[in-house]
N, C-alpha and C positions, 0 to 999 in steps of 0.2 A: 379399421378406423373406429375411434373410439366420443364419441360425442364429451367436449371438453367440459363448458361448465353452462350452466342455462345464465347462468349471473355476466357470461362477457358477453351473452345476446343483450341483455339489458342495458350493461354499460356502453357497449355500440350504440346502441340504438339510440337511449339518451343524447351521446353526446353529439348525437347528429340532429337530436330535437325533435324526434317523432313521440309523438304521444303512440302508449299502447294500443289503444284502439284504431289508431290511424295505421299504424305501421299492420296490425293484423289485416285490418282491409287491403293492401296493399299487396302482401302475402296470400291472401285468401286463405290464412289461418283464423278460425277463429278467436274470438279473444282469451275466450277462456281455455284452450288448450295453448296459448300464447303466453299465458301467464303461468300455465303448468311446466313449460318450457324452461322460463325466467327463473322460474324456484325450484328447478330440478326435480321436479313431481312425474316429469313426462319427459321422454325422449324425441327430438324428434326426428323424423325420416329424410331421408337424403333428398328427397324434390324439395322438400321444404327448406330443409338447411342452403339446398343450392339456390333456393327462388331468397333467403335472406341474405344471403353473403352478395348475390347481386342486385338487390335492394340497399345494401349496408357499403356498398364498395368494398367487398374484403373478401381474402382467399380465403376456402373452405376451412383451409388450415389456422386461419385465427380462431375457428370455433371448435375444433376438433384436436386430439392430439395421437 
């Protein structure tokens, strides 16, 4: 499995209206490794991919390809 883009984390997240800092709280991501995510800086690890896809309502596989 390959982590797809850190940019469709963002655009989920957006369009559901979470602020980045909310939504890192939420995740227990920090924000700045949240933001390293979003701009493809940082990869992230599969608890975490799976704690925002069910935050995000969306299977793994929208984030991943």
């Amino acid at each position: 499995m390959q982590f797809r883009r850190g940019s469709i984390v963002k655009k989920t997240r957006e369009e559901q209206g979470h602020k980045q800092y909310f939504f890192a709280r939420l995740t227990g991501i920090s924000q700045s490794h949240l933001s390293k995510i979003e701009n493809e800086k940082a990869i992230p690890t599969l608890p975490e991919l799976i704690i925002m896809s069910v935050i995000l309502e969306r299977q793994l596989g929208h984030f991943v390809s």
